[in-house]
N, CA, C and O atoms as CSV, one atom per row, in Angstrom:
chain,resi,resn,atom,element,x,y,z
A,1,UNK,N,N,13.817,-32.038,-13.453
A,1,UNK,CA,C,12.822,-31.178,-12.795
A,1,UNK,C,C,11.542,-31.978,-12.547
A,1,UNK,O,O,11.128,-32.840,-13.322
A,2,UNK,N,N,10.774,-31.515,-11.063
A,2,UNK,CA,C,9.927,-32.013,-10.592
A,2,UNK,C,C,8.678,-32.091,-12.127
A,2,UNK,O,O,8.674,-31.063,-12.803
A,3,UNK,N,N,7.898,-33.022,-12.508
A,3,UNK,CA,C,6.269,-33.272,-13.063
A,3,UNK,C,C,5.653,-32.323,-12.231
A,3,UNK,O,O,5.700,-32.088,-11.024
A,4,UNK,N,N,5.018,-31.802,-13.270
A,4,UNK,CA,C,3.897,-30.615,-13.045
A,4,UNK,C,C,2.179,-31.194,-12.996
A,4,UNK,O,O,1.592,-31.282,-14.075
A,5,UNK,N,N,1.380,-31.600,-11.593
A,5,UNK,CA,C,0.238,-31.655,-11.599
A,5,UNK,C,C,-1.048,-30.762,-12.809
A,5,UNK,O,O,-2.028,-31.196,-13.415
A,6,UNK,N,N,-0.464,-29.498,-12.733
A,6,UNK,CA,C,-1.634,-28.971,-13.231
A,6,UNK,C,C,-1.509,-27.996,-14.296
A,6,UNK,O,O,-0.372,-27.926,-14.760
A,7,UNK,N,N,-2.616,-27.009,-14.949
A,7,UNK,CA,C,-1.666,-26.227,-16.004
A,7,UNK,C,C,-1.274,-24.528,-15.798
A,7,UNK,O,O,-0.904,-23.636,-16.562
A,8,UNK,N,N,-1.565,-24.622,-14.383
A,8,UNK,CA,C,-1.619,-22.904,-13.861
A,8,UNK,C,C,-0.786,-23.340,-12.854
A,8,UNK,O,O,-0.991,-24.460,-12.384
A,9,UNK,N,N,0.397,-22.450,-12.308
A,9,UNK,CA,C,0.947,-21.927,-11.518
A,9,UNK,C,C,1.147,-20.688,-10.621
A,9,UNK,O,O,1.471,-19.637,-11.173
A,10,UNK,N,N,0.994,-20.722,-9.388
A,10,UNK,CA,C,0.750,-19.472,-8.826
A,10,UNK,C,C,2.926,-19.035,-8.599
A,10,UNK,O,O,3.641,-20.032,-8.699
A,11,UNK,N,N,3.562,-17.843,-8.370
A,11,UNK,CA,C,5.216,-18.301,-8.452
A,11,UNK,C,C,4.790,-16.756,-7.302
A,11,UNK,O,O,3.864,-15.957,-7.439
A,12,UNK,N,N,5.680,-16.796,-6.419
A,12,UNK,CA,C,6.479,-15.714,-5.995
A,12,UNK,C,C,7.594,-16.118,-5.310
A,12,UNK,O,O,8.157,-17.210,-5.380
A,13,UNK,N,N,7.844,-15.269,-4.716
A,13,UNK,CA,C,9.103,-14.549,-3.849
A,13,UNK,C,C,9.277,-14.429,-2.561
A,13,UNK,O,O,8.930,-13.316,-2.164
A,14,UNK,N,N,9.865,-15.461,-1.351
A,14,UNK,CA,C,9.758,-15.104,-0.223
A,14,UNK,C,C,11.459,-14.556,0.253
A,14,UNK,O,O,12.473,-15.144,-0.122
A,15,UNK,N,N,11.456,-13.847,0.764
A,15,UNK,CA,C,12.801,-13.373,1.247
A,15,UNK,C,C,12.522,-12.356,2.853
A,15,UNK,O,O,11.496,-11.850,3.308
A,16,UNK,N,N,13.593,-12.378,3.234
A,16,UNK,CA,C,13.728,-11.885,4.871
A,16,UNK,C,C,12.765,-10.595,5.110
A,16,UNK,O,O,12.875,-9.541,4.483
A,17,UNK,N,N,12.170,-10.758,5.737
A,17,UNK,CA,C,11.275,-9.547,5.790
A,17,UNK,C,C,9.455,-9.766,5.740
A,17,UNK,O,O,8.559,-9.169,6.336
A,18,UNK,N,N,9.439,-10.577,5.028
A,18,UNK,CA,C,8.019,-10.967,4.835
A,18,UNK,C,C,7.614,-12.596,6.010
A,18,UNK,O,O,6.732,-13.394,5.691
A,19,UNK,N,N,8.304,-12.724,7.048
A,19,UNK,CA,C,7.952,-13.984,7.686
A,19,UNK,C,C,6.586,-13.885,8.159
A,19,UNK,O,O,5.738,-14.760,7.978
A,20,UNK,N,N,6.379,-12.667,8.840
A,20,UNK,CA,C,5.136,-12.520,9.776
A,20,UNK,C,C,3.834,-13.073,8.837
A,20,UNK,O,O,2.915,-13.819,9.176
A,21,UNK,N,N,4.117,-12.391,7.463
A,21,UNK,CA,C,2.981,-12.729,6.424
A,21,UNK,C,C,2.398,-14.313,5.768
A,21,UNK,O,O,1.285,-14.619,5.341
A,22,UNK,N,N,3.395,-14.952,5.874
A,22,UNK,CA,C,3.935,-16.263,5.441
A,22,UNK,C,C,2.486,-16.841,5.874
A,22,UNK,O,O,1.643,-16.844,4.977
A,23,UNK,N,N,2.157,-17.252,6.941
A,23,UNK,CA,C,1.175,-17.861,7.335
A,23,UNK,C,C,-0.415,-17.475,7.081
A,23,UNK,O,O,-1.383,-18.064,7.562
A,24,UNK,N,N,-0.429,-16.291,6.170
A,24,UNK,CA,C,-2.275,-15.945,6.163
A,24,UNK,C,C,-1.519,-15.916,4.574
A,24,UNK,O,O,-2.387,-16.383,3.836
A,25,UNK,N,N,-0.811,-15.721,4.084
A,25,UNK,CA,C,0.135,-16.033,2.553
A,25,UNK,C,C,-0.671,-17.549,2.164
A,25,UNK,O,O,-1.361,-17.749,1.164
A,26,UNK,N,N,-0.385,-18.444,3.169
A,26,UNK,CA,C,-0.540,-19.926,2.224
A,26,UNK,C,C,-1.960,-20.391,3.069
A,26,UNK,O,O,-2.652,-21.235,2.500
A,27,UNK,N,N,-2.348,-19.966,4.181
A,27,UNK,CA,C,-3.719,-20.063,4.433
A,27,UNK,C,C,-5.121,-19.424,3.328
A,27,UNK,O,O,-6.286,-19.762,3.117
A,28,UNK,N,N,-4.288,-18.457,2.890
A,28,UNK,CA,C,-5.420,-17.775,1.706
A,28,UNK,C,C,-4.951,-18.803,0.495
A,28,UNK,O,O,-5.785,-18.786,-0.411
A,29,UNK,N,N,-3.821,-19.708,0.231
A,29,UNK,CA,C,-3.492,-20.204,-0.565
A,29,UNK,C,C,-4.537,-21.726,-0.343
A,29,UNK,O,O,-5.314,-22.243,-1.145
A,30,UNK,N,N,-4.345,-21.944,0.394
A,30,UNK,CA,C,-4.884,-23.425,0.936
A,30,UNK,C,C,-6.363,-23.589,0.766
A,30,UNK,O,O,-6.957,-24.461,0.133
A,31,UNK,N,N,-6.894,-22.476,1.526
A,31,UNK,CA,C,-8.568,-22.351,1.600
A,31,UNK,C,C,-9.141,-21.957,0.110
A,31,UNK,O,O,-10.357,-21.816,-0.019
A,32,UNK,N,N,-8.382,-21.804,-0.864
A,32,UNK,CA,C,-8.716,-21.669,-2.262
A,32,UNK,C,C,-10.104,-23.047,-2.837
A,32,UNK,O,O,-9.989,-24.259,-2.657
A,33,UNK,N,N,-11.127,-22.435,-3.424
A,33,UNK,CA,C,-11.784,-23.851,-3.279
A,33,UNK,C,C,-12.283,-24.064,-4.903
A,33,UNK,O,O,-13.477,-24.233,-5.150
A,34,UNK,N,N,-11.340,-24.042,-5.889
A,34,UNK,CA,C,-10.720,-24.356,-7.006
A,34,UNK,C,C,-9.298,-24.424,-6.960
A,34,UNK,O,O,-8.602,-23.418,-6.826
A,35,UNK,N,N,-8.823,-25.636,-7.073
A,35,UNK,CA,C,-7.645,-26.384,-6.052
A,35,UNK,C,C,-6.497,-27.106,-7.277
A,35,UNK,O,O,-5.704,-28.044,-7.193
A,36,UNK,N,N,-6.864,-26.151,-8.412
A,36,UNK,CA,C,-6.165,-26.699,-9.667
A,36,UNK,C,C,-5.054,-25.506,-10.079
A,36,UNK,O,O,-5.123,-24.477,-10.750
A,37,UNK,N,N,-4.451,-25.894,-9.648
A,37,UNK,CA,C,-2.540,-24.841,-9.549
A,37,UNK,C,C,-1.872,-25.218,-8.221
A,37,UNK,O,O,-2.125,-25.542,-7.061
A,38,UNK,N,N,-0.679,-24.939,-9.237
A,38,UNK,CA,C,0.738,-25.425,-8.317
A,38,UNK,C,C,1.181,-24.213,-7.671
A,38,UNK,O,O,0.558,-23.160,-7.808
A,39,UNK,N,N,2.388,-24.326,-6.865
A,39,UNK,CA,C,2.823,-23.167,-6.145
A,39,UNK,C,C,4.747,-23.629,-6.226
A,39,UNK,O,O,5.492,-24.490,-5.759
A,40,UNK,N,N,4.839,-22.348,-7.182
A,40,UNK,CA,C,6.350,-22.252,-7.519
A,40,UNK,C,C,6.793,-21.300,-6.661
A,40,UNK,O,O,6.239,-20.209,-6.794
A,41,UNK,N,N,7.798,-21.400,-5.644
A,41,UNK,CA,C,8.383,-20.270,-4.805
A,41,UNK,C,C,9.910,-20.108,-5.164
A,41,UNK,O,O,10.675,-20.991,-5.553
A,42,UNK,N,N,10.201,-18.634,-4.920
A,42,UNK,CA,C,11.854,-18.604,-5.670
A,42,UNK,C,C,12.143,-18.097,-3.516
A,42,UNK,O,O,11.492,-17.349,-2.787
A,43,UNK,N,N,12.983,-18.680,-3.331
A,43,UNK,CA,C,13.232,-18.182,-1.792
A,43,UNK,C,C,15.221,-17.209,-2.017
A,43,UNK,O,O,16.407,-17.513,-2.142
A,44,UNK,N,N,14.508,-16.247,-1.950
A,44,UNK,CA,C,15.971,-15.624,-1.592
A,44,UNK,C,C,16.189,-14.876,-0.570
A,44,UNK,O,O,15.683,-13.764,-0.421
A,45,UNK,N,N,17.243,-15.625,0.507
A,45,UNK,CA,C,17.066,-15.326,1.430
A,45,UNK,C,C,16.846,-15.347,2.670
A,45,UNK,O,O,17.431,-14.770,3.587
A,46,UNK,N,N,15.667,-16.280,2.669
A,46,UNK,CA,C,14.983,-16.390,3.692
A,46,UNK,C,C,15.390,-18.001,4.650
A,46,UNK,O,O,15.186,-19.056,4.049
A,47,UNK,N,N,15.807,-18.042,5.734
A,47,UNK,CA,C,16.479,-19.186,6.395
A,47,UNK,C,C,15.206,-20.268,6.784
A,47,UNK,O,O,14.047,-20.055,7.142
A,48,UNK,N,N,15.989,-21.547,6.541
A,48,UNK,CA,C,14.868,-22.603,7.086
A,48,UNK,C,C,13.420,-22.443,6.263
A,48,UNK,O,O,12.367,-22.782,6.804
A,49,UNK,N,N,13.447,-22.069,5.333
A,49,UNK,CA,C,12.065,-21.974,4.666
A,49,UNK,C,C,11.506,-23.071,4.025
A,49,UNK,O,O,12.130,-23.629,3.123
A,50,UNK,N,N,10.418,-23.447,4.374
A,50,UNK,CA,C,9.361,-24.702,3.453
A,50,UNK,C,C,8.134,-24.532,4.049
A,50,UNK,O,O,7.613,-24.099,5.077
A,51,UNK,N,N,7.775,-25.266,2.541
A,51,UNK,CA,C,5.989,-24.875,2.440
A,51,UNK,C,C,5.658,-25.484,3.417
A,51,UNK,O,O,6.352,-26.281,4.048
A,52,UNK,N,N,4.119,-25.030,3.714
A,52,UNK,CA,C,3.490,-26.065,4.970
A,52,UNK,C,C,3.126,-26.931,4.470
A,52,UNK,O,O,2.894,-26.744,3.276
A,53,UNK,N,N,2.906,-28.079,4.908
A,53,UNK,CA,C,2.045,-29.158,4.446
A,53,UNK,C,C,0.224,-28.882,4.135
A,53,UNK,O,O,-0.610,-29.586,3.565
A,54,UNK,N,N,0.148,-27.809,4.668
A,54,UNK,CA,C,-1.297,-27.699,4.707
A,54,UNK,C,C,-1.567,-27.233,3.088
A,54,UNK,O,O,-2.666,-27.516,2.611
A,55,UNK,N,N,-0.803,-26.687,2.443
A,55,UNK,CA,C,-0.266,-26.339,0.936
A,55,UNK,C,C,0.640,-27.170,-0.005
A,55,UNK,O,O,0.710,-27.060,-1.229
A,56,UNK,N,N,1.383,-28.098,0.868
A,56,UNK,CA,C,2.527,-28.528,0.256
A,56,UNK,C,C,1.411,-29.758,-0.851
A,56,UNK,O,O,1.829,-30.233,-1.907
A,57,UNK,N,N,0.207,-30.010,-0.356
A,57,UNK,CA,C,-0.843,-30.868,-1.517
A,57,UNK,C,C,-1.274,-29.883,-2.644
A,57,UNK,O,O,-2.009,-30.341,-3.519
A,58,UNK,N,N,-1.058,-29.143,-2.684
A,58,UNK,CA,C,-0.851,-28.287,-4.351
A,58,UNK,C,C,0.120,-27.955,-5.552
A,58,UNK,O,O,0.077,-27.316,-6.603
A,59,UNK,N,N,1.115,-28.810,-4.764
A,59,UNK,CA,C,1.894,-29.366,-5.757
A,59,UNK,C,C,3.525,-27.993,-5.914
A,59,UNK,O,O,4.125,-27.604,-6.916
A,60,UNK,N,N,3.761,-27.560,-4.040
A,60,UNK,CA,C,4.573,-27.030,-3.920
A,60,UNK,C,C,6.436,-27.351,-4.238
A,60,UNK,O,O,7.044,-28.302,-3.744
A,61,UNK,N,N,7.186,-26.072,-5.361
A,61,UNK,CA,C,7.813,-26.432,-5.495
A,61,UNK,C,C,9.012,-24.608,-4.916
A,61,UNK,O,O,8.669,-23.429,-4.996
A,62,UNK,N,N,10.092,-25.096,-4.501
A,62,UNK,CA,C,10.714,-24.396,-3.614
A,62,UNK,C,C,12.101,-24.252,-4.750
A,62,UNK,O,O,12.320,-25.242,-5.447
A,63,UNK,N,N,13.033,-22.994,-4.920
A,63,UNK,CA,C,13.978,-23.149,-5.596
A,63,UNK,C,C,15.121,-22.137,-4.759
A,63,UNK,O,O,14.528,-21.477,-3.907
A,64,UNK,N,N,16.465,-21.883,-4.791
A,64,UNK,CA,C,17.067,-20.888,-3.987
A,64,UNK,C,C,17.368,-19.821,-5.417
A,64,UNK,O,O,17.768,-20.111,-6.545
A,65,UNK,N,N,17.020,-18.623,-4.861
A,65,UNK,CA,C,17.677,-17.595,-5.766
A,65,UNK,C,C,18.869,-16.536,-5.034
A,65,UNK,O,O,18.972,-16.540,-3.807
A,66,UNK,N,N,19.552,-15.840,-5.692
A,66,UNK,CA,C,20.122,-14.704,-5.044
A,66,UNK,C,C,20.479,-13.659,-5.955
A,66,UNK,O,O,21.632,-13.238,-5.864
A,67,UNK,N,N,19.872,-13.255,-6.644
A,67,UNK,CA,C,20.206,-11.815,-7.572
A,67,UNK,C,C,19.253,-10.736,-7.216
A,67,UNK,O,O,18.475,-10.613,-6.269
A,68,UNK,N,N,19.542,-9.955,-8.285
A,68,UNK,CA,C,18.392,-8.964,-8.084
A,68,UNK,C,C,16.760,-9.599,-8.432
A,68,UNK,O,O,16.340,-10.626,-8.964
A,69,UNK,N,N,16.098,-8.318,-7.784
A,69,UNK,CA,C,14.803,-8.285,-8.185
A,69,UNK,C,C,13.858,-9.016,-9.224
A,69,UNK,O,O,12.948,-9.823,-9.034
A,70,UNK,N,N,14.606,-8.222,-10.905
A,70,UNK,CA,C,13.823,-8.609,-11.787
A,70,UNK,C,C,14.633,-9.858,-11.943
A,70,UNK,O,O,13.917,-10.748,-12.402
A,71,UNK,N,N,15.796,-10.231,-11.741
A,71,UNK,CA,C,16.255,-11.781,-12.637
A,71,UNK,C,C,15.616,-12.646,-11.723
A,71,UNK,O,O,14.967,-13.563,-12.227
A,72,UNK,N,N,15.656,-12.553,-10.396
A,72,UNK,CA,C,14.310,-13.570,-9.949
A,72,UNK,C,C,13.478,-13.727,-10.412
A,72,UNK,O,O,13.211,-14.831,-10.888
A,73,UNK,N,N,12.528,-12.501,-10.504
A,73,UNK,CA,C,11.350,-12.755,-11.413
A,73,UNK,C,C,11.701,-13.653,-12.715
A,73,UNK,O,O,10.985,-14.630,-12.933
A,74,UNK,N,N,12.472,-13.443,-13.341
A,74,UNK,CA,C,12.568,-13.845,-14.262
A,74,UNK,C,C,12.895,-15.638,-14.434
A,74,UNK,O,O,12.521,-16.417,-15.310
A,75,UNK,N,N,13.681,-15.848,-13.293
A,75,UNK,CA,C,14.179,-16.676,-12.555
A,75,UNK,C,C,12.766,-18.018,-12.974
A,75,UNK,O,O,12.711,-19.071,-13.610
A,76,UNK,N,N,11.838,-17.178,-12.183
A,76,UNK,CA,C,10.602,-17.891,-11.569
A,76,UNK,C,C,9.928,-18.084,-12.755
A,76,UNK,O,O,9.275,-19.123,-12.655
A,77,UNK,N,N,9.761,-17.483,-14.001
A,77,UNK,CA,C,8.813,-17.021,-14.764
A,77,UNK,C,C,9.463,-18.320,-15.660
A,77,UNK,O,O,8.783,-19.308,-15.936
A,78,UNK,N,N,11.020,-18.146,-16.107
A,78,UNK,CA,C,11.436,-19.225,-16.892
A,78,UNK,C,C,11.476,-20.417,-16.196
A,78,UNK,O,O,11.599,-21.384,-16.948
A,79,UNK,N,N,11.408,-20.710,-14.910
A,79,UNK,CA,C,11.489,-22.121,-14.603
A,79,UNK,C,C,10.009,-22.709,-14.425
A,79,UNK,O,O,9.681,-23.883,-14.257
A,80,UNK,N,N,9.100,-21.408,-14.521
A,80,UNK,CA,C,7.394,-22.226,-14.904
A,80,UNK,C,C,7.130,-22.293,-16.323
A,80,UNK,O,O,5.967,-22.520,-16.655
A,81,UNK,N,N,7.975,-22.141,-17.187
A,81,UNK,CA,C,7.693,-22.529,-18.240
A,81,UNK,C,C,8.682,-23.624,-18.741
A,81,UNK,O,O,8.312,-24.365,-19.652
A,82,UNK,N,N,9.530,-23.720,-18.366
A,82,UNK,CA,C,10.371,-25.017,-18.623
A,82,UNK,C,C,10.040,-26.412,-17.700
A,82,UNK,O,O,10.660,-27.470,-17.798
A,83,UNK,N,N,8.678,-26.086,-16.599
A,83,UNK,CA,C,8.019,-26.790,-16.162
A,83,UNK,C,C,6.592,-27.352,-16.734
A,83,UNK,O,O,5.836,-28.197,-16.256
A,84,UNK,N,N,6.498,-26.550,-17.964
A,84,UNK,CA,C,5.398,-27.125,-18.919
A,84,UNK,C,C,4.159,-26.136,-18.280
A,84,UNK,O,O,3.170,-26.822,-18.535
A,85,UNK,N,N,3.780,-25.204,-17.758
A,85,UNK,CA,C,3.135,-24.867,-17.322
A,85,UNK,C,C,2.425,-23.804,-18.071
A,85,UNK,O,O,3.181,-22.888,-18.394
A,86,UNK,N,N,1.016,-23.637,-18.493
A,86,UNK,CA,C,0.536,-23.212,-19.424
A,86,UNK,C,C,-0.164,-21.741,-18.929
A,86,UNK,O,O,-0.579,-20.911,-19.739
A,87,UNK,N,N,-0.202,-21.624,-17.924
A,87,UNK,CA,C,-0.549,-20.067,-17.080
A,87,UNK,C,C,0.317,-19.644,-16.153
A,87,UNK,O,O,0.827,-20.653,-15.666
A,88,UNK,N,N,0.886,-18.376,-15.497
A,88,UNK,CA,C,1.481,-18.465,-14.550
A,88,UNK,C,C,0.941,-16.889,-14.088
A,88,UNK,O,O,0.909,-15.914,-14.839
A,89,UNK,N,N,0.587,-16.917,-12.854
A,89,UNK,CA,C,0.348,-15.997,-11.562
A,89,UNK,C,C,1.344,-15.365,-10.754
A,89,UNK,O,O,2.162,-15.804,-9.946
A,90,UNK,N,N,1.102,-14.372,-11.123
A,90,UNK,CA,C,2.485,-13.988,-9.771
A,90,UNK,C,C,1.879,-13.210,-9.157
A,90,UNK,O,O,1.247,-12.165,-9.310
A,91,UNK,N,N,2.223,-14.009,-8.288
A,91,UNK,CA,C,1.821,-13.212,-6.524
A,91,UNK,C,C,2.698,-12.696,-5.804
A,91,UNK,O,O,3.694,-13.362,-5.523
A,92,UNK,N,N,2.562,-11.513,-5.377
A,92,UNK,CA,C,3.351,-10.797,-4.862
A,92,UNK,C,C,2.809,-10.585,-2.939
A,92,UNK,O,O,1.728,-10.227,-2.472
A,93,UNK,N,N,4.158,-11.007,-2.224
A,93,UNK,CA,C,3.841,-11.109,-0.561
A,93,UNK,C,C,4.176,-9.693,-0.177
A,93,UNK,O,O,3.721,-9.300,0.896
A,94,UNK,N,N,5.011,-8.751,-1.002
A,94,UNK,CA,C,5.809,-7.300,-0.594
A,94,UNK,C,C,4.054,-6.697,-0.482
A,94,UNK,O,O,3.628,-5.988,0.430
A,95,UNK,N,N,3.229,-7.219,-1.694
A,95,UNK,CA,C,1.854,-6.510,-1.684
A,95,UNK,C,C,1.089,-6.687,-0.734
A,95,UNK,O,O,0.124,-5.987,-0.427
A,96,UNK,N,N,1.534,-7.767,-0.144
A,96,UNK,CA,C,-0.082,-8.415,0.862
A,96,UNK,C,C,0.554,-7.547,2.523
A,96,UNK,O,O,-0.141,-7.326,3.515
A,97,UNK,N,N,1.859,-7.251,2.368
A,97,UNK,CA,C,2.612,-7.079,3.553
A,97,UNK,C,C,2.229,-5.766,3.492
A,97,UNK,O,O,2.031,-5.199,4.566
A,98,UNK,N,N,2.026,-4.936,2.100
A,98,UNK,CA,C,2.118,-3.404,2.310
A,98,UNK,C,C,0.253,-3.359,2.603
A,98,UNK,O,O,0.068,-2.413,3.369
A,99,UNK,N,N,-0.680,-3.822,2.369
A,99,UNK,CA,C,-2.224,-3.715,2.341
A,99,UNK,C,C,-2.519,-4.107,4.006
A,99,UNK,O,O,-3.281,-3.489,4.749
A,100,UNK,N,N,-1.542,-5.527,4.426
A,100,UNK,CA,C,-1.674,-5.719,6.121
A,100,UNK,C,C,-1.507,-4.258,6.471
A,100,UNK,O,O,-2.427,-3.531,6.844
A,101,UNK,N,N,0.143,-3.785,6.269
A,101,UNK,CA,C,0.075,-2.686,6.782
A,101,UNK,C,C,-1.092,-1.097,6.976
A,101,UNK,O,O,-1.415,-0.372,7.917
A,102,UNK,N,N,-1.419,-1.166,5.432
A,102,UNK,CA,C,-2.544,-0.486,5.859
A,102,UNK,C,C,-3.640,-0.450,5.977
A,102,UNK,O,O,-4.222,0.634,5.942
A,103,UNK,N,N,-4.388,-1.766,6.183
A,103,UNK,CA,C,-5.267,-2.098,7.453
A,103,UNK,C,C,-4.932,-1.861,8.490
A,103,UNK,O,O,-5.725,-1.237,9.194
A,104,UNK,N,N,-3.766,-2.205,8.986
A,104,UNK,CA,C,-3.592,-1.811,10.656
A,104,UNK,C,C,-3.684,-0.819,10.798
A,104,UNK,O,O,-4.325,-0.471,11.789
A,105,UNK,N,N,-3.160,0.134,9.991
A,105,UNK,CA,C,-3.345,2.046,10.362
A,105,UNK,C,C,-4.729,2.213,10.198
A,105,UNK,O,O,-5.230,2.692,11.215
A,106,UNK,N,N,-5.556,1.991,9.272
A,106,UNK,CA,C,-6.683,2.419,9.492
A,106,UNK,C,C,-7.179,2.187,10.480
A,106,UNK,O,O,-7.643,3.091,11.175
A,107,UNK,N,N,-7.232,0.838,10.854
A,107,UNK,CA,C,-8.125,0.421,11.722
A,107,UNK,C,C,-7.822,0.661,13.594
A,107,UNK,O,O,-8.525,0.406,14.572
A,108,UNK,N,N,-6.029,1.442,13.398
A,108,UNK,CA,C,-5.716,2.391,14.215
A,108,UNK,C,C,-6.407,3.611,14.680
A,108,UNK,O,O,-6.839,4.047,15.747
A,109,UNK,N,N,-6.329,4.012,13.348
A,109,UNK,CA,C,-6.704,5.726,12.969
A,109,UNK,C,C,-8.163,5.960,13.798
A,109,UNK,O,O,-8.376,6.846,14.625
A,110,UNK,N,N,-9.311,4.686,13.243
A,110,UNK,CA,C,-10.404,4.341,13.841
A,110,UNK,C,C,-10.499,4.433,14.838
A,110,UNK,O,O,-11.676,4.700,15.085
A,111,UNK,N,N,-9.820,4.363,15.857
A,111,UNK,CA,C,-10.423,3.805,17.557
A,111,UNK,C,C,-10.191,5.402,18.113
A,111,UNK,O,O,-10.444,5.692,19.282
């Protein structure tokens, strides 16, 4: 297993459904300006997927899953700790996808 840069890890989950998000996902990741954590992704699912380079300098690491829900999680959770990693973050994209969504309605509802 890949050497771990730093002692915090950010880990989620990309799978079919969340593409549109992907890109303001690792732009909010990138523009971070305390730049000390890695980025563990469990991809189930999702075709042709890799980090951007504009992120991939934080020390991006990519793995394939295919089970359920929680054993991913779990998936992700044990392979940042068998990566030596002394914090771990989970970020969730299902969340950022459901809050896009309701911004857009509001800001529907608005006009």
């Amino acid at each position: 297993m890949p050497e771990t840069k730093n002692k915090l890890v950010v880990v989620g989950t990309v799978y079919p459904g969340v593409e549109n998000y992907l890109d303001d996902y690792f732009k909010t990741l990138a523009s971070q300006s305390w730049r000390k954590f890695d980025i563990l992704l469990a991809n189930d699912g999702l075709q042709n997927f890799e980090i951007p380079m504009s992120v991939n300098e934080l020390g991006g690491q990519i793995f394939e899953v295919n089970e359920s829900i929680s054993a991913n999680r779990r998936s992700l959770i044990n392979r940042a700790i068998k990566l030596g990693y002394e914090k771990i973050v989970k970020d969730r994209l299902d969340k950022l996808r459901a809050l896009k969504n309701r911004s857009s309605e509001k800001d529907a509802n608005q006009e």
